[in-house]
N, C-alpha and C positions, 0 to 999 in steps of 0.2 A: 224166600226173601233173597234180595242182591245184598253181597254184602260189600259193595263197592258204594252203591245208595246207600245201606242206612250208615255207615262211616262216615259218609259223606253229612249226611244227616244229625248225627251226634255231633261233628265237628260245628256244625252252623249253628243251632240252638246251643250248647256250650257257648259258644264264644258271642250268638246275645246273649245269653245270661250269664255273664261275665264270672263264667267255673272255669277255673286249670281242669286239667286232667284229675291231680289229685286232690280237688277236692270233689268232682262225680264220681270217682275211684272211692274215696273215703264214704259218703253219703251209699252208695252201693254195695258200699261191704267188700269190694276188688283190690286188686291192683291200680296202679296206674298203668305200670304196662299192658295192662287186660282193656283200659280203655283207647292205650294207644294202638294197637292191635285190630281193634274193633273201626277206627277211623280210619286208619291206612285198610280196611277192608278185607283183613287176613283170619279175619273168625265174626262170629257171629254173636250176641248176645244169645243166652236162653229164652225158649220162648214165656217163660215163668216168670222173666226178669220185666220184659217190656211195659208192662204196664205202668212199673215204678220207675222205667229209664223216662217214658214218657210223659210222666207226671211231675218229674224233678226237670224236665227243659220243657216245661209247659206247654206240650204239644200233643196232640191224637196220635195212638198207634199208628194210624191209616199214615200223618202224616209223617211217623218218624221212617215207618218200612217203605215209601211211598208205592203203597198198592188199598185199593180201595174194593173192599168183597161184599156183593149183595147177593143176600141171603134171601129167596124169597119163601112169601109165610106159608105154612102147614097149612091153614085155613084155605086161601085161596088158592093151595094144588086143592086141597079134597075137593073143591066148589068143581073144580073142571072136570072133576068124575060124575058126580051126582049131586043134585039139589034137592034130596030127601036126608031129613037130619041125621039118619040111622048110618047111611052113607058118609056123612062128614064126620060122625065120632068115629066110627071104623077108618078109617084114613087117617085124619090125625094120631089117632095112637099106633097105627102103623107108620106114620113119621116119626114118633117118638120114639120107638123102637130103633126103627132105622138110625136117626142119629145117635140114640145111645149106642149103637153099634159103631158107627164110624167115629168117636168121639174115643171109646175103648181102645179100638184097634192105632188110631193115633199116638193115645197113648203110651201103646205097647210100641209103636216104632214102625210096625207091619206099611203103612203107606211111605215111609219115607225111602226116595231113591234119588235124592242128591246127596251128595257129597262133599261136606268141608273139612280142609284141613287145618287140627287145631297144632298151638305150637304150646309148649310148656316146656320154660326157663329152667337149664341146669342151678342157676340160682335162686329156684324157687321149691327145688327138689329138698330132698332130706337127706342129706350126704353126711360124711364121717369130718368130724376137726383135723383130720390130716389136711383136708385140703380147703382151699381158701376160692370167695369170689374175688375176682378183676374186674375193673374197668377195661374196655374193650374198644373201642374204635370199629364200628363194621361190625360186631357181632348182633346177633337180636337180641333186640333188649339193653344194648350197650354193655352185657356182662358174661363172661364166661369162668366155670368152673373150673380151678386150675390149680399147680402142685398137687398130681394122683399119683404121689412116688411109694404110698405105699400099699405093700401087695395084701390083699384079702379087704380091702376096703372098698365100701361101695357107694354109689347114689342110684336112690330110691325115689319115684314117680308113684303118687297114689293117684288115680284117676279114676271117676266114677261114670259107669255108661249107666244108660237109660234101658239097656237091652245087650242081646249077647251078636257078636257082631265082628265080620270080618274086619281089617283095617291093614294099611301099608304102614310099618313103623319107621320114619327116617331117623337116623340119628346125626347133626353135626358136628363131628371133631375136626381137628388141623388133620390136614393128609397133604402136605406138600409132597410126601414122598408114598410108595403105595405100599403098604402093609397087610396082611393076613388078621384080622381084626380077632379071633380068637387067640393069638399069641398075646393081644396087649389087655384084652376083656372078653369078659364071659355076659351074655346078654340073658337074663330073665325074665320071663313074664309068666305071672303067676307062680311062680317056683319051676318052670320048665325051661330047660335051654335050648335056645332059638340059634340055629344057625347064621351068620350073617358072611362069611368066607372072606374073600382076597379083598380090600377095599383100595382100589388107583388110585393113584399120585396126581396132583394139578397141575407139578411143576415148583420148582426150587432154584431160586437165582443164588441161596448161600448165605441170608442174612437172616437173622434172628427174629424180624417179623415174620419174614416168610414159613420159617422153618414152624412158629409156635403159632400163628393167629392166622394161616390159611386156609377156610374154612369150606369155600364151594359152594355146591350143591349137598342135601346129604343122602348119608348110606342108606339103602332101604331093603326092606323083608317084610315078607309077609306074615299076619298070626292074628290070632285071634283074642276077643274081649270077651268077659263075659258079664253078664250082668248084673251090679253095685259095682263095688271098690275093684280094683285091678293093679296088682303090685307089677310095676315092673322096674330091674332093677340092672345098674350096670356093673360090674366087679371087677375090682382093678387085679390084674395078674403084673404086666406092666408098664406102667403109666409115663416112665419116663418121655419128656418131649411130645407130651399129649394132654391137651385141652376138650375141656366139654361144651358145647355152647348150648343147645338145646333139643329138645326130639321132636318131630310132627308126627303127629295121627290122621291118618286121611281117613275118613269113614261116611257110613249115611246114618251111624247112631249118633247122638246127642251128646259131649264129653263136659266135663267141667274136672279141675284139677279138687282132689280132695285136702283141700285147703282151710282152714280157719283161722280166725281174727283171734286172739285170745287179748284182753286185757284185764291189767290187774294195776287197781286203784291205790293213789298213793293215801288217800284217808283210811283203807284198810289193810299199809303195811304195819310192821313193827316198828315203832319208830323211839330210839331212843336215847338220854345222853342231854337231854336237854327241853328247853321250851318249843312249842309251837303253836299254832292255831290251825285249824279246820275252818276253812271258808265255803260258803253258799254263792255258787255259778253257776247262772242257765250255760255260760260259755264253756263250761270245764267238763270233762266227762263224768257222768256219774251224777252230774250235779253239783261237787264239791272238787277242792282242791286243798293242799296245805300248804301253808303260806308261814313267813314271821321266823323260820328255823332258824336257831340261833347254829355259830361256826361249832364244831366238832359233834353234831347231831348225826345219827348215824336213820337213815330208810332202809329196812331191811324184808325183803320179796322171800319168801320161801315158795319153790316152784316144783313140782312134781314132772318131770318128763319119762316117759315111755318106753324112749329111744338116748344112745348117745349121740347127738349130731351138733354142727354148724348151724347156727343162726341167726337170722337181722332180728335186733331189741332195737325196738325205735322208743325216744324217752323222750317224751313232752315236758317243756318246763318253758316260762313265757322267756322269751329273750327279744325284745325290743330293738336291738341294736346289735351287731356284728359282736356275735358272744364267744369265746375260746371255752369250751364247756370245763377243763381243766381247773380254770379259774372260781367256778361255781359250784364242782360236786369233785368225790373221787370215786372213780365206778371199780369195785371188786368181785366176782366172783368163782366162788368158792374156794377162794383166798389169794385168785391171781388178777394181778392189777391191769385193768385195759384203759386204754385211749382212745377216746371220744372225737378230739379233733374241734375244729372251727365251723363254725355256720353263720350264714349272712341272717341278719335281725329281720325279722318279720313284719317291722314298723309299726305302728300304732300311733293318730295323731292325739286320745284323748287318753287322761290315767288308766280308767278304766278299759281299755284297750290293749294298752300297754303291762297291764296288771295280770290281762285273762286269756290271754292273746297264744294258744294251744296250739292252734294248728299246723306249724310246721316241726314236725319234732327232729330229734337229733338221730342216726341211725349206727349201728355196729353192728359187726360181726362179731360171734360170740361162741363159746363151747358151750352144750349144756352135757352134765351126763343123765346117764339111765337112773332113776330114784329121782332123789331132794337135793337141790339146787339152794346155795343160799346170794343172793343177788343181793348187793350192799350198796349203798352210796351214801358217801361221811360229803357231809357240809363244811365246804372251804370258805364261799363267801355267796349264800343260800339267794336261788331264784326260787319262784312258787312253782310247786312240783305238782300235775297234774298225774299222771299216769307213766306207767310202760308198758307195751305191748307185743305179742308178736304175730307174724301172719306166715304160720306153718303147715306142714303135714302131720308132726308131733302131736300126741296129746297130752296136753299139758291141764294141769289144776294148780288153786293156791293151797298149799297144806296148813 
C-alpha cells in the first residue's frame, strides 16, 4: 500500500462524510493524531483495521488503498491441468494447501519487505509527573515532553510488533547545540542499554526558542524488536535544557503503540452529598448519563493504576456554549486541586442536543500514582456528566 494514496483517501471520504479527524479518531478507537498521520501519509493504518476504516467512509478496501487484486479461482487453474475429475480435487486441495501456506507465513511477517516509519508521541508515552506536556509550534503532533529536570526519571514507549524484527530507532530532542547523548540519557529497549554516542548541534543564534524547541532531523541507532510488547524507555541522568518530541521506528514489521481507551462511567461512580438522577441516552456513553446534581454533590472515580505517571483525563459533560468548566465542577485528585480551564461550546440547535451533546470533552494533564487513585468532582453549578476517560499505556481498573 502507498501511504501517500490512502492518506490522501482517508482525507476525501472523511471530509464527504462530513467526520473531523476526531470523531473517525473516536469511532476507531485512535487518536486523532493517528488519523492525522495517516493523511499526511506518514504511517499506515493496520491491515486488521481496514475493513472498519472503510465501512465507516462508505467505501471499498480496493477504493480506500487504491489497488484493485484479482484473484483467479482454484477451479479454473485445476481445469488447465486435467479435465478428469480425480485431477481437479487433487489440485484444488493443493491450492488450498498452498494458500494456507502463504496466508500463514503473511501472517508471521516472513513476506514483508517494505518498510515504514512509524512515529509515537513523547505525549503519548507513559512518563513520570516530574515532567509536563507543551504546546509546541513545529513539533509533531504540536506537542512536546518537557521539564526532565529530574534525574532517575523516565518516559516509557510500549509498542507492540507483529514479529521479532530489526528497526532504525530515531529519537527527536532540541540539539541546538551538540552533545554526547549518554551524559544527558540512558536509552532502553527491552531492559538493555543501547548506545546512541555524540549527538550534532543545528546551530544556535542565542534565543530561547532556539536553545529549547530545535528540533531537526532525529538521532538514530540501530536494535532490535522482539515479538508482542516492547518496552523501550528513555532515563533522565540530565535533563536540564532538553525537550522530547517524539521517536520513529523504521521497520518491515507491523507496529501499533500499546495503547488503550479506558473509560469509566459517571452512572457507576460514587456519587454522593445529595440528589440526582440517572438518565437513558443512545447519545451518551454506556447508554446513560447523570443529570439533575444538585450544588455540593460530590462524583467520586476510584481508579487502580500500575505505574506512577502523567496523564490526559479527558471529561465529558454537555456544554452548549463557551463553558469555563471552573464554573460547573471542582476537579480533585487525591486531594490536590487542578484546573480545567475554558472550552468553546459545542453548539446544539435543539434541547435535546444541547442536553446530550458528549462529544467534545474537556482534557488535563494529571498525576496518577502506583495503587488507588481517588478522582473527585464536587458540583459548583452541575452540567450532565457523562463519563472520564483515558487513552494510555497504564493499566488502569475501576476499584
Amino acid at each position: 500500500m502507498d501511504a501517500e494514496i490512502v492518506g490522501k483517501h482517508i482525507r476525501e471520504y472523511r471530509v464527504k462524510k462530513n467526520l473531523t479527524q476526531k470523531q473517525l479518531a473516536e469511532m476507531l478507537y485512535v487518536s486523532d493524531r493517528t488519523i492525522s498521520r495517516w493523511e499526511l501519509g506518514k504511517g499506515l493504518p493496520d491491515i486488521d483495521e481496514l475493513p472498519r476504516l472503510a465501512r465507516l467512509l462508505g467505501i471499498s478496501i480496493d477504493e480506500l488503498v487504491g489497488e484493485h487484486i484479482s484473484v483467479p479461482s482454484e477451479v479454473s487453474v485445476a481445469h488447465r491441468f486435467s479435465r478428469s475429475f480425480g485431477t481437479v480435487i487433487y489440485f484444488v486441495f493443493l491450492a488450498v494447501i498452498i494458500i494456507v501456506l502463504i496466508v500463514s507465513f503473511m501472517l508471521a511477517g516472513t513476506f514483508e519487505t517494505y518498510e515504514s516509519t512509524y512515529i509515537f508521541e513523547a505525549e503519548d508515552a507513559v512518563f513520570s509527573d516530574s515532567f509536563r506536556v507543551e504546546q509546541t509550534e513545529g513539533a509533531s503532533g504540536g506537542k512536546i515532553a518537557a521539564w526532565l529536570h529530574t534525574t532517575g526519571t523516565r518516559l516509557t514507549f510500549k509498542v507492540n510488533s507483529n514479529r521479532m524484527a530489526n528497526v532504525i530507532l530515531g529519537i527527536r530532542v532540541n540539539r541546538a547545540k551538540s552533545f554526547v547523548f549518554e551524559d544527558k540519557m540512558q536509552l532502553l529497549v527491552n531492559g538493555a542499554d543501547v548506545t546512541v554516542g555524540v549527538v550534532p548541534g543545528i546551530g544556535f543564534d542565542g534565543s530561547s526558542d532556539e536553545l529549547y524547541y530545535k528540533f531537526g532531523e532525529p538521532i538514530t541507532v540501530k536494535t532490535n524488536l522482539r515479538k508482542g510488547e516492547n518496552v523501550i524507555s528513555i532515563v533522565v541522568k540530565d535533563g536540564m535544557d532538553l525537550n522530547i518530541d517524539c521517536i520513529e521506528l523504521t521497520t518491515t514489521a507491523k507496529l501499533t503503540l500499546a495503547s488503550k481507551k479506558y473509560v469509566f462511567e459517571a452512572e457507576n461512580a460514587k456519587i454522593e452529598g445529595g440528589l440526582y438522577s440517572v438518565i437513558n441516552s443512545q447519545n451518551a456513553s454506556g447508554k446513560k448519563y447523570v443529570s439533575e446534581l444538585e450544588k455540593g454533590v460530590k462524583l467520586r472515580y476510584s481508579v487502580e493504576s500500575d505505574m506512577t505517571a502523567y496523564v490526559m483525563l479527558s471529561i465529558y459533560v454537555n456544554h452548549p456554549y463557551d463553558t469555563d468548566f471552573e464554573r460547573k465542577f471542582a476537579l480533585t485528585i487525591n486531594g490536590s486541586a487542578y484546573t480545567v480551564g475554558s472550552k468553546k461550546g459545542t453548539g446544539g440547535s435543539t434541547p435535546e442536543e444541547r442536553e446530550t451533546d458528549f462529544t467534545d470533552p474537556f482534557t488535563v494533564g494529571v498525576n496518577l500514582k502506583s495503587g488507588r487513585n481517588d478522582i473527585v468532582f464536587t458540583v459548583i453549578d452541575g452540567a450532565n456528566f457523562d463519563c472520564i476517560s483515558f487513552y494510555t499505556s497504564l493499566a488502569l481498573a475501576a476499584v
